[in-house]
Structure formats: C-alpha cells, structure tokens
C-alpha positions as CSV (number, residue, x, y, z in Angstrom):
1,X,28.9,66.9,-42.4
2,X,30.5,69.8,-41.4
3,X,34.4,70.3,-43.4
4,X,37.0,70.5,-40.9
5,X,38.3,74.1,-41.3
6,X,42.1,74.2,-41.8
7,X,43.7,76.9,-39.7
8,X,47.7,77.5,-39.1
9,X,49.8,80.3,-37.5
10,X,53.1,82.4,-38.4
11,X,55.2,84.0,-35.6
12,X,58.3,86.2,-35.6
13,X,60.6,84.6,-32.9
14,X,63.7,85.6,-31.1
15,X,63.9,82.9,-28.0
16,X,65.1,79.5,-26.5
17,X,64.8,76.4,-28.8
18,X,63.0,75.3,-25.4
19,X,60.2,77.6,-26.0
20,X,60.1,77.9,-29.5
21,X,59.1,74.4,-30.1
22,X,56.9,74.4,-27.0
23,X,54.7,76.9,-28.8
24,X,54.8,75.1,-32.0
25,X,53.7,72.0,-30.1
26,X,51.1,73.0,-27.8
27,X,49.7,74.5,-31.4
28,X,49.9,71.5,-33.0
29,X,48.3,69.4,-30.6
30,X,45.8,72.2,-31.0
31,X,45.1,71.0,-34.1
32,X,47.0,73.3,-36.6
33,X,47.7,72.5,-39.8
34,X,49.8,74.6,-40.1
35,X,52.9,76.2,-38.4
36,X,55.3,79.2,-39.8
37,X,58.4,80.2,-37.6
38,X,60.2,83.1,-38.9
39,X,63.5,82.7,-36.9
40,X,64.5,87.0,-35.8
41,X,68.0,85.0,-34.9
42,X,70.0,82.2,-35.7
43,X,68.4,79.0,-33.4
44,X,70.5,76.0,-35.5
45,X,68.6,73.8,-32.8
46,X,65.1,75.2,-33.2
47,X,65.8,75.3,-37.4
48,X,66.7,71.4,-37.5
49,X,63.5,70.0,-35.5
50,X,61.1,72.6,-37.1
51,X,62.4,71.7,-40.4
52,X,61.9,67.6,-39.9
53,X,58.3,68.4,-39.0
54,X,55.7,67.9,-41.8
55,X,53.4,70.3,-40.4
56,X,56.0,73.2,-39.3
57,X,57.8,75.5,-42.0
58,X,60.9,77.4,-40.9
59,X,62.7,80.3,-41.9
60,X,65.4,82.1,-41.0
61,X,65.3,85.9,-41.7
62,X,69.1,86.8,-41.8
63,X,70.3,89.3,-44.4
64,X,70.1,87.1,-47.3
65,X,66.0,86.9,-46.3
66,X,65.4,90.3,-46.1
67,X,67.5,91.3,-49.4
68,X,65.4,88.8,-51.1
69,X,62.7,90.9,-49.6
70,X,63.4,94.0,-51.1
71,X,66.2,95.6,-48.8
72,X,67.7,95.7,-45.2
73,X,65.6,94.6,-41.9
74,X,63.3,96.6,-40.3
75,X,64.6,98.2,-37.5
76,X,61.6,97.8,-35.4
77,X,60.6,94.1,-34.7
78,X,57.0,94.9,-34.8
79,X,57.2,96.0,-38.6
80,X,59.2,93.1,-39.1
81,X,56.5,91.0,-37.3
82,X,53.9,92.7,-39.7
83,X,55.6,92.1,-42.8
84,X,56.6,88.0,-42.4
85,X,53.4,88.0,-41.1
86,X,52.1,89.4,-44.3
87,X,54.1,87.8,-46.6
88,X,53.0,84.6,-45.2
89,X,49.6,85.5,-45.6
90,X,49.8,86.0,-49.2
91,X,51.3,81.8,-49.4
92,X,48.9,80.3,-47.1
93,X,46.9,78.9,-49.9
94,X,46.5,75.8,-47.8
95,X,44.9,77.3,-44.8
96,X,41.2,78.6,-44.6
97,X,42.4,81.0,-41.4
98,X,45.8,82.4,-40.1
99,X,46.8,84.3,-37.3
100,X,50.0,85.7,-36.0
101,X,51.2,84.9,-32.7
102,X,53.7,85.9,-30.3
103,X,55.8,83.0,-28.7
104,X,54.6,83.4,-25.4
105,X,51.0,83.3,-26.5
106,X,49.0,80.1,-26.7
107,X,45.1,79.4,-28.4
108,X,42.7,78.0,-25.3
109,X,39.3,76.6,-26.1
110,X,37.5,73.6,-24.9
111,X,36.4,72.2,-28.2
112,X,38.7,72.2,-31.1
113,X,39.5,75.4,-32.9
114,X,38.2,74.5,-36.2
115,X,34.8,74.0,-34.9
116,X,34.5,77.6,-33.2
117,X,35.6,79.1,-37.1
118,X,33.1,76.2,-38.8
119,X,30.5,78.8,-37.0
120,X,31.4,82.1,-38.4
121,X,29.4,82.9,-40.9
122,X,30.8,82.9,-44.4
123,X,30.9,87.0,-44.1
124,X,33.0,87.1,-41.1
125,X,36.6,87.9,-42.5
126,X,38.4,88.1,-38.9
127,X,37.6,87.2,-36.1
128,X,39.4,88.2,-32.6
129,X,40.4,86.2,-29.9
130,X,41.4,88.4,-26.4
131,X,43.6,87.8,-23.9
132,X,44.4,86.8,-20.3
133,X,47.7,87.0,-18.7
134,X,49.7,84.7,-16.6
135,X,50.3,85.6,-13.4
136,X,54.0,84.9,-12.3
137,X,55.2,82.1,-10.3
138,X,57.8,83.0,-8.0
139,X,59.3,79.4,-8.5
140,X,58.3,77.7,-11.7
141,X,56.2,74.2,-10.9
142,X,54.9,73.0,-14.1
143,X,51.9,72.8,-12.8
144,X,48.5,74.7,-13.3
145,X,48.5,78.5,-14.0
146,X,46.6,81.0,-12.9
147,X,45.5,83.7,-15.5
148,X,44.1,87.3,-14.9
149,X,41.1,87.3,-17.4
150,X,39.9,90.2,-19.9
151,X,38.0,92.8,-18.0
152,X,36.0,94.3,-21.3
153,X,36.2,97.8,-22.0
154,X,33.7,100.4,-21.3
155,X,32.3,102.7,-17.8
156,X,33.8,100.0,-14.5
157,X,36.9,98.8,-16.2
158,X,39.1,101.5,-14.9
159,X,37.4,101.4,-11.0
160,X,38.1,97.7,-11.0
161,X,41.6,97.3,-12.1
162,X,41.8,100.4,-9.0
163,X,40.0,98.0,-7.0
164,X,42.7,94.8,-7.9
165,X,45.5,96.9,-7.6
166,X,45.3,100.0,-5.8
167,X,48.9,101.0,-6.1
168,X,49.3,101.0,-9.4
169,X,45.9,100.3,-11.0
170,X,45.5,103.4,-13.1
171,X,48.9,103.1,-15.1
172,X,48.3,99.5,-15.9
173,X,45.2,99.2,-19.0
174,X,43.0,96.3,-18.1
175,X,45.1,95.6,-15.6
176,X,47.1,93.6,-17.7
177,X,51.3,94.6,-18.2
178,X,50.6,94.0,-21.8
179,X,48.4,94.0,-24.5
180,X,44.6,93.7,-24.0
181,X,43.6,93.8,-27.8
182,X,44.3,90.4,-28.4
183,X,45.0,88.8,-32.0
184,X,43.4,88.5,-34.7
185,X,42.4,85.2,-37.1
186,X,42.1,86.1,-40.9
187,X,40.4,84.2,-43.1
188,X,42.6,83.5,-46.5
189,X,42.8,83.7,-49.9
190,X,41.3,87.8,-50.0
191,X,43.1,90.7,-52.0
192,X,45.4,93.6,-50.2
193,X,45.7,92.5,-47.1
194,X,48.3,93.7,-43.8
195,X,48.6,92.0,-41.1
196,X,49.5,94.2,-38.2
197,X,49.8,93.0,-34.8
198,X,46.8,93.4,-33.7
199,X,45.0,94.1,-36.6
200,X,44.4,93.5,-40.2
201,X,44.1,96.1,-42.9
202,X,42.3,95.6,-46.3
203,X,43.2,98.8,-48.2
204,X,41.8,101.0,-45.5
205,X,39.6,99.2,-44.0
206,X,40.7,97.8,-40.6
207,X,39.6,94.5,-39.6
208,X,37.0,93.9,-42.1
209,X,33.5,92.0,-40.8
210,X,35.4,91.2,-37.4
211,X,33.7,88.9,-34.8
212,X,34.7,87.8,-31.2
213,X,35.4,84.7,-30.6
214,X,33.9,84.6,-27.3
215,X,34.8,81.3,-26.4
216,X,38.3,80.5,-27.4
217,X,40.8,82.7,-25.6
218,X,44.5,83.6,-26.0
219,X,47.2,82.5,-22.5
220,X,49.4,85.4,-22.8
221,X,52.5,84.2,-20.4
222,X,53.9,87.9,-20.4
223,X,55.7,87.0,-17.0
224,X,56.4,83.7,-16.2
225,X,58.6,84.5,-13.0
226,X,60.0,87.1,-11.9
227,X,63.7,86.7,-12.8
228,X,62.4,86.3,-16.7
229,X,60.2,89.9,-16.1
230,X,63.4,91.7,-15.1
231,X,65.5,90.1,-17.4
232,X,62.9,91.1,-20.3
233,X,62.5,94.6,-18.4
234,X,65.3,97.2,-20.1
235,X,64.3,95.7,-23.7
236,X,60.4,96.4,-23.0
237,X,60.2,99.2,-21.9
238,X,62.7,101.0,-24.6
239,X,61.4,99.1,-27.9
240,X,58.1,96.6,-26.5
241,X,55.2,96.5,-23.8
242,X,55.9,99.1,-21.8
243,X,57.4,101.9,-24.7
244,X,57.0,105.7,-24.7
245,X,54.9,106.1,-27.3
246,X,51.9,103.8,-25.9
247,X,48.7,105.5,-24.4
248,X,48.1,105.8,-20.8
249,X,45.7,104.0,-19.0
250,X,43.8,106.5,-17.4
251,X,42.6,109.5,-20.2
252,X,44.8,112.3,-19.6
253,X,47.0,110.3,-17.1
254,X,50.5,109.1,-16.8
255,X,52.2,106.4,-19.2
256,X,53.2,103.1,-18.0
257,X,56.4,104.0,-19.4
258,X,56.8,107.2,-17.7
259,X,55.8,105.9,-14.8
260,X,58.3,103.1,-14.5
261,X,60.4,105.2,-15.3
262,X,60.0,107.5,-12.5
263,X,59.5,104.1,-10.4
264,X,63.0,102.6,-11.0
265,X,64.6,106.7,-10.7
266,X,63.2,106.8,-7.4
267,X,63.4,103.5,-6.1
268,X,65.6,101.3,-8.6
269,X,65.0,97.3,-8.3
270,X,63.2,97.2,-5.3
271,X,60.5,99.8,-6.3
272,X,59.9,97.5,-9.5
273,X,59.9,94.7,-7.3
274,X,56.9,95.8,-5.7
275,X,55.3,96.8,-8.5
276,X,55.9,93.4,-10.0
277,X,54.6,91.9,-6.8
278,X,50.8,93.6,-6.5
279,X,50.4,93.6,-10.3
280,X,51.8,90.2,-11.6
281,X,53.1,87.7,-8.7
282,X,50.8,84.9,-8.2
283,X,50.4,85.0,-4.6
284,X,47.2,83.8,-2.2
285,X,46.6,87.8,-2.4
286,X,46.5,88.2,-5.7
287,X,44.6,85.5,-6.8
288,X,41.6,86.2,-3.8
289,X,41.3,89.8,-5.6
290,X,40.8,88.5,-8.8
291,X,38.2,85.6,-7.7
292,X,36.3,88.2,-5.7
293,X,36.0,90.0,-9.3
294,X,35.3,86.7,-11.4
295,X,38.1,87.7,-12.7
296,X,40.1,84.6,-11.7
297,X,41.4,81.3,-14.7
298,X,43.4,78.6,-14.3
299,X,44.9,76.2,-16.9
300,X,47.4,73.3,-17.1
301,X,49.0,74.2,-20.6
302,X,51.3,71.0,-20.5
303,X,54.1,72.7,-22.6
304,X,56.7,69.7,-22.3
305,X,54.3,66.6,-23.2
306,X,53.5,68.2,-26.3
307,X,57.2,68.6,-26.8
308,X,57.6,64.7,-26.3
309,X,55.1,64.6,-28.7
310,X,55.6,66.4,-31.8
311,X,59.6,66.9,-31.1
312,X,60.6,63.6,-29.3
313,X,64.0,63.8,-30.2
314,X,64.5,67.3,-28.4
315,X,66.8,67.0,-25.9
316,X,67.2,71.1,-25.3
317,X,66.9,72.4,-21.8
C-alpha cells in the first residue's frame, strides 16, 4: 500500500484575516499537513486562529524576527519571500514536499495531491505546477470562476494571445497579467537549497530533476474584480507584476510596464479600464475567445465553507 506522502506549504502574507485564512483553509481541506504563514504585517486576527490550529504554524516577521535572522528586513518582498521560504525549508523535517505560495494562489487537482507526488519517481526533486488566472468578476458572486488556462510556450503562443486579445496581446506574456512560470514543489530533507519564487536552487543548479505536474494546476486569482486590480495597481506596477525590470512579451518589444505606463499618461483611469476590460473582465466576450481556443476553466473554489471548516470561530468580514 502506497504511503500517503506528506506535503505542506509556507507563504509570505501581507492581506485581510478574510483571505489569509481562506487560503490556509482551502489548503487544508486539500489535504496539507502542513501550513506556514509568515505574517509581512501585524494581522492580531489572522495570528490568533492560525495559532489554535494544529496543522497551521504562524509567524510574525517584525523587527525582532528578522534581527534574530541576522539583521534588518529585506527591502524587497520577494527576497523576503525567498528567504522565509528558505528558512522554512531547512525545518520542514516533517513534510516529504513543500512549496511556497502566494495568498491569492490555490493547488487544483481532481485526486488528492499526495497521490499525484506518490508518482514521481524517487529522482524527481521538484516538480512544477503552472498556472491559470482568474478572470475578474465585475461583481463578486461566490459562485463558479472562470480561469484563463496556460497556453505552453513555444512557435503559436504569441499569435494566440494576439488572437484573445488584439489590443493588447503582445505586451501581455501568455496572456496572463502575471506570472506564467508557476510554482515549484520541493521535495525535503536535501543539502543547499534556495527557494526562489519560482524556482529552487541547489548550489547552482536550478531546479534540480524537475517534472510537470501535468495534472494538478495552480488558480492564480490575480484580479478578482476590478476595484481590487486598481486598488492593487500603483504597488504592482512599481515593486510586483507589472515592474520595470521584467521582460517584454514580445522579443525586442515594449514592457508591460512601460506600456502601462504610457497607457495611464495618455489616457489615465479610463485607458486602464479598457485594458482591464479585454484582458481580465469576465465578460460573455471574453470567455467565448478563450473557449474558441480551448483555452477556457472553470472552478467553484468554495473559499468560505472551508473557512467554517477549519476556522469556525472566524467571525472576520
């Protein structure tokens, strides 16, 4: 009889106590054994119902944390994402796999996740899972998403995201607003390892005997309405998604954050707005181009029954 493989996941969080313990629940009822929240800010709310769960482990990463640490925060939240991340790798001695996760991301497979890692072989070291991205609702429901999926790389990718969108298709990679790598499971218990966001290091070696875990996918809600997108906007595209110092889409062509740039210049809120509307919106539009393209999901991720659940004494908005 195959072992059930134990498997857990660590995230650096800045957000609502709302959706912090909506992603540690859906996870749980995903069958984690395991779940680390490094809190990027005071969340007293978040801290107390983390902390009563047996399965959850919480920490908050003030300046006490980092001195311990060996000095002052990282300025950039990604290096401080890579190095809880990493640090939490090192203790993980009871998980067989971990993977670092963003908030807004969420593990979908239609058998458990344990069985999909039971089939690696024992070689495989990490494995990657990519991603597909929510399209916004204009008014929150509750009810079943729609996801773009992962159009692979290689010769059609960049004519079909010009096909989906073709405005704005060749500043947008994959046709997604954010990342299309994906995250990465690593499996535990090896020497010098990183953990970067969207990779893993071993010495030099990046993302030693990967695999593609073909059938388990990652929900990226990047945008879950428009109001959140704008709100998140200024902050992205200075320090996150949509920063200066990411590649264009196109080879030789014009950033996404140079572009957006010129975008909001030009035409301030309402040329965003547009933009917002043919590449993210989920409208009867949108959704027809991406079925015509296969390229079309949808998926009920349930956030607040798990948050009955796990955290039944949450009583957050």
């Amino acid at each position: 009889m195959t072992r059930e493989v134990k498997w857990g996941l660590c995230a650096t969080v800045k957000a609502s106590a709302k959706d912090i313990l909506r992603f540690a629940a859906f996870h749980l009822s995903a069958g984690a054994h395991r779940v680390h929240i490094f809190l990027d800010a005071p969340n007293p709310d978040a801290f107390a119902h983390l902390k009563a769960h047996p399965k959850c482990r919480v920490t908050l990463c003030d300046d006490t944390y980092w001195r311990r640490r060996g000095g002052k925060p990282p300025v950039k939240h990604q290096v401080r994402q890579s190095r809880n991340a990493t640090h939490c790798y090192q203790r993980a001695s009871d998980l067989d796999w971990l993977i670092h996760m963003d908030v807004d991301e969420f593990l979908i497979a239609e058998k458990p996740l344990w069985q999909h890692l039971s089939q690696l072989p024992v070689t495989c070291l990490t494995a990657r899972i990519r991603p597909m991205e929510a399209l916004a609702q204009l008014q929150p429901t509750g009810e079943t998403m729609a996801f773009k999926r992962f159009v692979p790389n290689g010769p059609d990718r960049l004519s079909t995201v010009k096909a989906l969108y073709p405005t704005y298709g060749q500043y947008v990679r994959g046709g997604f607003l954010s990342h299309v790598a994906g995250k990465l499971l690593v499996r535990t218990g090896r020497n010098d390892i990183e953990v970067r966001i969207h990779n893993i290091f071993q010495s030099d070696t990046m993302n030693p005997a990967e695999a593609a875990l073909t059938d388990v996918t990652l929900a990226h809600v990047h945008a879950a309405t428009w109001d959140t997108w704008r709100a998140a906007y200024d902050y992205r595209h200075i320090k996150g998604a949509y920063r200066a110092d990411l590649a264009p889409a196109e080879s030789g062509g014009v950033t996404l954050h140079d572009f957006l740039a010129q975008l909001v210049q030009s035409r301030g809120d309402s040329g965003l707005r547009h933009f917002f509307d043919e590449v993210c919106a989920d409208t009867p539009d949108h959704r027809a181009r991406l079925q015509a393209h296969d390229l079309l999901a949808e998926h009920r991720l349930d956030l607040d029954a798990h948050v009955n659940q796990h955290f039944p004494d949450f009583t957050g908005g």
